[in-house]
ChimeraX commands (.cxc) that place a marker at each C-alpha (Angstrom):
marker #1 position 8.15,-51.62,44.11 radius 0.5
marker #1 position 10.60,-48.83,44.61 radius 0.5
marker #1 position 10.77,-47.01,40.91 radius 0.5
marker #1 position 13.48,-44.23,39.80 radius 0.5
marker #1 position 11.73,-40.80,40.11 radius 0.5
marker #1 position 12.46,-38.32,36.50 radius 0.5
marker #1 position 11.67,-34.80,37.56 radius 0.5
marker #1 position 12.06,-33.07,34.32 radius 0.5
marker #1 position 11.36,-33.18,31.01 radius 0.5
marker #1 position 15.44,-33.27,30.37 radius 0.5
marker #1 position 15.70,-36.55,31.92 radius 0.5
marker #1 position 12.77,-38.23,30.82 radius 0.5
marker #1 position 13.96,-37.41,27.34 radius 0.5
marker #1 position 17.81,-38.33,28.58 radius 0.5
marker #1 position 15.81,-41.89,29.54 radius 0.5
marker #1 position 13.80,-42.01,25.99 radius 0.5
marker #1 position 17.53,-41.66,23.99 radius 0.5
marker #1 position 19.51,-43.89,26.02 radius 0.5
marker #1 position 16.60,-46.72,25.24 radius 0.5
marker #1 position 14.04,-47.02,22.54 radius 0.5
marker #1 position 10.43,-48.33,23.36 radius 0.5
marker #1 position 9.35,-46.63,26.87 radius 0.5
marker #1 position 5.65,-45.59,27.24 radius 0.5
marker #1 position 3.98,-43.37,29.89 radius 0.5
marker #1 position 1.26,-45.15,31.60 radius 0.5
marker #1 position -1.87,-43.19,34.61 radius 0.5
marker #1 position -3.00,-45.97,36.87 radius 0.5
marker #1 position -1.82,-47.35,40.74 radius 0.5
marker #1 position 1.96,-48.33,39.24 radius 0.5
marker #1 position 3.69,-51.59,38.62 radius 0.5
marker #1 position 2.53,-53.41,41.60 radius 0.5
marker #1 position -1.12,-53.05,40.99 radius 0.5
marker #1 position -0.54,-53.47,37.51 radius 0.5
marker #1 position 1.72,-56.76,37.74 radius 0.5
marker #1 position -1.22,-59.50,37.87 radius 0.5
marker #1 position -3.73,-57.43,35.27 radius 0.5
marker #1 position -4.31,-56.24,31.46 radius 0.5
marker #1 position -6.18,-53.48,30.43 radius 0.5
marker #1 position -10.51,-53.49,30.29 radius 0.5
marker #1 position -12.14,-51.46,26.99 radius 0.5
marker #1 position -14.45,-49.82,29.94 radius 0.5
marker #1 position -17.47,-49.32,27.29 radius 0.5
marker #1 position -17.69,-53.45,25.91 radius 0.5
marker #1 position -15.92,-54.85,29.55 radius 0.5
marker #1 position -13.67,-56.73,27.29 radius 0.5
marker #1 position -9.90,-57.55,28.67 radius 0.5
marker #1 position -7.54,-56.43,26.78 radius 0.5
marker #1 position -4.04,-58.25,25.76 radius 0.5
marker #1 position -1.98,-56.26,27.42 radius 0.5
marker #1 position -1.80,-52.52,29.41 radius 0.5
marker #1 position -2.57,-49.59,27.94 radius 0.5
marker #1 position 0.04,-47.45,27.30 radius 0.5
marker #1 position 1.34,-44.00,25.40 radius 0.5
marker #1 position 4.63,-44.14,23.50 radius 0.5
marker #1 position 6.92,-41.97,24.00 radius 0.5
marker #1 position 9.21,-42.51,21.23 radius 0.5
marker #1 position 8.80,-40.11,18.53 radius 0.5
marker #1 position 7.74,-40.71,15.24 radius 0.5
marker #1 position 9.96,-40.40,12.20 radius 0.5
marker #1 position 7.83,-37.73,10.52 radius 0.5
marker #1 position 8.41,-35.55,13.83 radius 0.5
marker #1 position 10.51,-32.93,13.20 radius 0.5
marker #1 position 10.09,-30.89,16.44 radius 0.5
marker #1 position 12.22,-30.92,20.08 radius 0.5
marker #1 position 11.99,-34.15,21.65 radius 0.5
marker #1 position 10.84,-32.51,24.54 radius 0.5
marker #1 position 7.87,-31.19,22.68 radius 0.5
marker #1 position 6.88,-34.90,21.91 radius 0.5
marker #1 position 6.96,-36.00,25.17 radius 0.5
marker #1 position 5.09,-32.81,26.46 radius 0.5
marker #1 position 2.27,-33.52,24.19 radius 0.5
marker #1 position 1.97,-37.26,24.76 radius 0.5
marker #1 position 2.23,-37.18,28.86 radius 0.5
marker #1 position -0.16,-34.83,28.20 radius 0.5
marker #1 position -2.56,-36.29,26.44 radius 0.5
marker #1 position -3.66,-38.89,29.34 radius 0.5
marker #1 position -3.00,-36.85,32.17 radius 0.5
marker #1 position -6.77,-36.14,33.30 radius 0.5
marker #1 position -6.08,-40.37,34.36 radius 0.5
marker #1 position -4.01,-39.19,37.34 radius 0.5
marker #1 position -5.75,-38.57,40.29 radius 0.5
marker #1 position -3.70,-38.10,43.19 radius 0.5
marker #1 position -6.46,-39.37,45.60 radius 0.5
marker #1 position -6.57,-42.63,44.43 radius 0.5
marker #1 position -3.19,-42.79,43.66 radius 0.5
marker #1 position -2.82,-42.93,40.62 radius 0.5
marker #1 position 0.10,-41.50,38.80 radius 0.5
marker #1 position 2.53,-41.57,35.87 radius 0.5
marker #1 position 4.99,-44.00,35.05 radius 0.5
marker #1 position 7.46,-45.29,32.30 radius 0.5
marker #1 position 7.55,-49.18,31.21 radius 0.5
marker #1 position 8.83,-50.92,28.04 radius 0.5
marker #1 position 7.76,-54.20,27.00 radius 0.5
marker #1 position 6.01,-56.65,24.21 radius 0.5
marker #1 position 3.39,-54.94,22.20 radius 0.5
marker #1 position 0.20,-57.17,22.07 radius 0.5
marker #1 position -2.08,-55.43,20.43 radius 0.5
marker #1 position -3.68,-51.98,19.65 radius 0.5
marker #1 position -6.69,-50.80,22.16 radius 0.5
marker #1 position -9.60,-49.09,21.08 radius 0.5
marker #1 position -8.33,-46.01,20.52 radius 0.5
marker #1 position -5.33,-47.88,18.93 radius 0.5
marker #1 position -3.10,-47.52,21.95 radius 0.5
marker #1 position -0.58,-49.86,22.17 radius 0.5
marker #1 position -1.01,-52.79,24.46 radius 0.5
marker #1 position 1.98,-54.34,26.42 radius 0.5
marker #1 position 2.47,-57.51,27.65 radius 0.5
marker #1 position 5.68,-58.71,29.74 radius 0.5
marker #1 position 5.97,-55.13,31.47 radius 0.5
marker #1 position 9.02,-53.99,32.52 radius 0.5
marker #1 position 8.74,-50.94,35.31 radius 0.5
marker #1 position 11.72,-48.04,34.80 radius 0.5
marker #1 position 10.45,-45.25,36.86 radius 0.5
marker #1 position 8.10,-43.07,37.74 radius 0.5
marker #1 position 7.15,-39.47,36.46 radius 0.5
marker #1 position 7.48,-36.38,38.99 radius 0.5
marker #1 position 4.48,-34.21,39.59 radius 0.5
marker #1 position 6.67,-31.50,38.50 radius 0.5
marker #1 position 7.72,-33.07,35.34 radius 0.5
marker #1 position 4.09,-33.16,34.61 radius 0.5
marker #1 position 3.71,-29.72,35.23 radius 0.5
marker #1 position 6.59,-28.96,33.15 radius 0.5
marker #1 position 5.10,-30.69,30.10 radius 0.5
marker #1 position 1.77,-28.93,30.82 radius 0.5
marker #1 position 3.64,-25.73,30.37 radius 0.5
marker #1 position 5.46,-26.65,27.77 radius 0.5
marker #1 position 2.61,-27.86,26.05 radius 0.5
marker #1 position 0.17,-24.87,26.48 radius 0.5
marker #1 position 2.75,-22.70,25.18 radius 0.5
marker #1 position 3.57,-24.43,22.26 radius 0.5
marker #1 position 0.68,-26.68,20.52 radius 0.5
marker #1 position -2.44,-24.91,19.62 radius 0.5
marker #1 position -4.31,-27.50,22.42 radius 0.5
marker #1 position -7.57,-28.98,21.66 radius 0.5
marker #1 position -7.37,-28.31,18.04 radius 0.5
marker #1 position -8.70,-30.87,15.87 radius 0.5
marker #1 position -8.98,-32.00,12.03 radius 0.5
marker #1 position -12.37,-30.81,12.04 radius 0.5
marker #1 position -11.41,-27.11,12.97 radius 0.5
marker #1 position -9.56,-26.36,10.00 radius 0.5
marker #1 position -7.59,-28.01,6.88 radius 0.5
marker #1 position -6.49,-31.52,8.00 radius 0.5
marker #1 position -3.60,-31.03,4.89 radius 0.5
marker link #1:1,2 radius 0.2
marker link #1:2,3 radius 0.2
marker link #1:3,4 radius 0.2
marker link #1:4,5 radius 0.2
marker link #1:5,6 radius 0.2
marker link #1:6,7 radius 0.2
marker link #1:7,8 radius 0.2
marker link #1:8,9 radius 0.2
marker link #1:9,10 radius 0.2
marker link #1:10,11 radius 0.2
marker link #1:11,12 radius 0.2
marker link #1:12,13 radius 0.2
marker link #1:13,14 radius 0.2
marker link #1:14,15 radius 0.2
marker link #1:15,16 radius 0.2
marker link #1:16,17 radius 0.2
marker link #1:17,18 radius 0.2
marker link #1:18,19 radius 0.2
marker link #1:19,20 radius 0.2
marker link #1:20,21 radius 0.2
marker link #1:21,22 radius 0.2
marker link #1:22,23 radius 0.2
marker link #1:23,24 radius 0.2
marker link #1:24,25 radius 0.2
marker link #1:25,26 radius 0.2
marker link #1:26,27 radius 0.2
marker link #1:27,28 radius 0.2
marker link #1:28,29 radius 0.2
marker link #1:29,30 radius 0.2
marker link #1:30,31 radius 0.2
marker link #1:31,32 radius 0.2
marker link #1:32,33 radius 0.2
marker link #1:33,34 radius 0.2
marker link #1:34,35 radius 0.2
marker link #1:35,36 radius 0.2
marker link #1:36,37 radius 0.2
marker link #1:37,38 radius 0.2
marker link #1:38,39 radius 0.2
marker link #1:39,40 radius 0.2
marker link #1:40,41 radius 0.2
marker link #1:41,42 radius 0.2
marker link #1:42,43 radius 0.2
marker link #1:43,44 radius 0.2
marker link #1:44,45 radius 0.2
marker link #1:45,46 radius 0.2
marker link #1:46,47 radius 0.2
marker link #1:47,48 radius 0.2
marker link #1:48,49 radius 0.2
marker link #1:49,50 radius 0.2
marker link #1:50,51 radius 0.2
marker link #1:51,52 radius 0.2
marker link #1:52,53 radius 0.2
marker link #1:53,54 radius 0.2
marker link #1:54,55 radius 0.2
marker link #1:55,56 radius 0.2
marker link #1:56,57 radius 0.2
marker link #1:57,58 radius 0.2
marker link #1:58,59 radius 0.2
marker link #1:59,60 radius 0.2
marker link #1:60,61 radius 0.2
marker link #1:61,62 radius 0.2
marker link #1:62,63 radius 0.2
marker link #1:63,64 radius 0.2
marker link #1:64,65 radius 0.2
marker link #1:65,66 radius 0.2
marker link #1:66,67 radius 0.2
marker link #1:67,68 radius 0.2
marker link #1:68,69 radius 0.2
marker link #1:69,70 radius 0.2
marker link #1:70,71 radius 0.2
marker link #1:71,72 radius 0.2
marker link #1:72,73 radius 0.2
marker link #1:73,74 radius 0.2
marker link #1:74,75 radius 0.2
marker link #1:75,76 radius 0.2
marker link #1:76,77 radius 0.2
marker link #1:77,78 radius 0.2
marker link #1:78,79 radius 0.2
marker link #1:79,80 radius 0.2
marker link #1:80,81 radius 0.2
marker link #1:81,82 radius 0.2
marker link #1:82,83 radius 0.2
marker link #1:83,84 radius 0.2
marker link #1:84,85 radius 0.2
marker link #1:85,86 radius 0.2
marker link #1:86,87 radius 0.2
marker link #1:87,88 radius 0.2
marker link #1:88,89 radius 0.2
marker link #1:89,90 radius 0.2
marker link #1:90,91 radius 0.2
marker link #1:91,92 radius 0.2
marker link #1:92,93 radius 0.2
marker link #1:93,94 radius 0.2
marker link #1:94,95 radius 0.2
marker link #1:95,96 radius 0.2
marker link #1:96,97 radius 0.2
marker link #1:97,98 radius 0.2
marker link #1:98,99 radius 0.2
marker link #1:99,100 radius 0.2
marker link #1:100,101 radius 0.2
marker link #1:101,102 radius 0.2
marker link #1:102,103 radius 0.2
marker link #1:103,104 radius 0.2
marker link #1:104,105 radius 0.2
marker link #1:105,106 radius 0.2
marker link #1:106,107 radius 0.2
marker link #1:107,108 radius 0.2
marker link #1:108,109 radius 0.2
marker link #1:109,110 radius 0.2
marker link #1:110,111 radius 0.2
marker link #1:111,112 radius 0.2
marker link #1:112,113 radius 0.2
marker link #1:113,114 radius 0.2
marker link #1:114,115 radius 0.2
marker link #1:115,116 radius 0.2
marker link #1:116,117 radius 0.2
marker link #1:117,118 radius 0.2
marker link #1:118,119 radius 0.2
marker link #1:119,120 radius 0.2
marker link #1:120,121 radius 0.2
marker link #1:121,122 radius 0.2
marker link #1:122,123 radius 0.2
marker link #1:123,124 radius 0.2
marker link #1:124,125 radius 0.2
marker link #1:125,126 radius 0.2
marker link #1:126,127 radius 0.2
marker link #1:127,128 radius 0.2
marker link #1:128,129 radius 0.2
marker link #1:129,130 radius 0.2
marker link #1:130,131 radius 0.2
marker link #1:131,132 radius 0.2
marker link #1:132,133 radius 0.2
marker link #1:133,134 radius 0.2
marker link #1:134,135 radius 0.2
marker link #1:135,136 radius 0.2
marker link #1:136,137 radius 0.2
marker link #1:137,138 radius 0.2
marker link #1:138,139 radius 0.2
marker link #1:139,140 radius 0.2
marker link #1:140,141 radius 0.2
marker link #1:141,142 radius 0.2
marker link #1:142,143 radius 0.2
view
């Protein structure tokens, strides 16, 4: 399946305003993804659906959209590996359920493009220059 290519974090963010509910997914894109769900890799269950990251912003965020999306494409990025072609892209569809790390699961996929290696890069910048990476609850006061 030939997907729409976003090469920067402008569009992807023109993409997330013009349509509510798109999620960044790592794995072989659409086509290998079309006739599978998601497996919780430490019980071998199947999941209900494929794991995905949302990249619609929460309410209570108050930053740049583009800081959003920076931190969430960034957050599953070590699942790309060019070799085994792997890579990012953007769906929408049902949500089925929560994975175990209470990812959302979707079911009914709809493909709407793939992510850019240099939009990925860009949101790496972005997001090493902005977010104190790597910091956790357990480093300081959690609020």
């Amino acid at each position: 399946m030939s997907l729409p290519v976003l090469r920067t974090l402008e569009e992807l963010a023109g993409a997330i305003r013009a349509a509510r509910g798109l999620h960044v997914r790592y794995s072989a894109g659409p086509d290998a993804d079309a006739s599978r769900t998601s497996i919780d890799t430490e019980s071998g269950l199947e999941l209900p659906g494929l794991s995905v990251n949302p990249l619609d912003p929460e309410p209570w965020w108050t930053r740049p959209l583009d800081d959003w999306l920076a931190r969430q494409l960034c957050q599953y990025r070590h699942l790309e590996q060019k070799d085994a072609e792997r890579y990012a892209w953007v769906l929408r569809g049902r949500e089925a359920g929560r994975g175990p790390d209470c990812e959302p699961l979707l079911a009914d996929v709809e493909p709407v493009a793939r992510l850019a290696d240099a939009l990925l890069d860009e949101a790496e910048e972005r997001y090493r220059a902005r977010f104190d990476a790597g910091r956790g609850p357990a480093d300081g006061d959690e609020g």
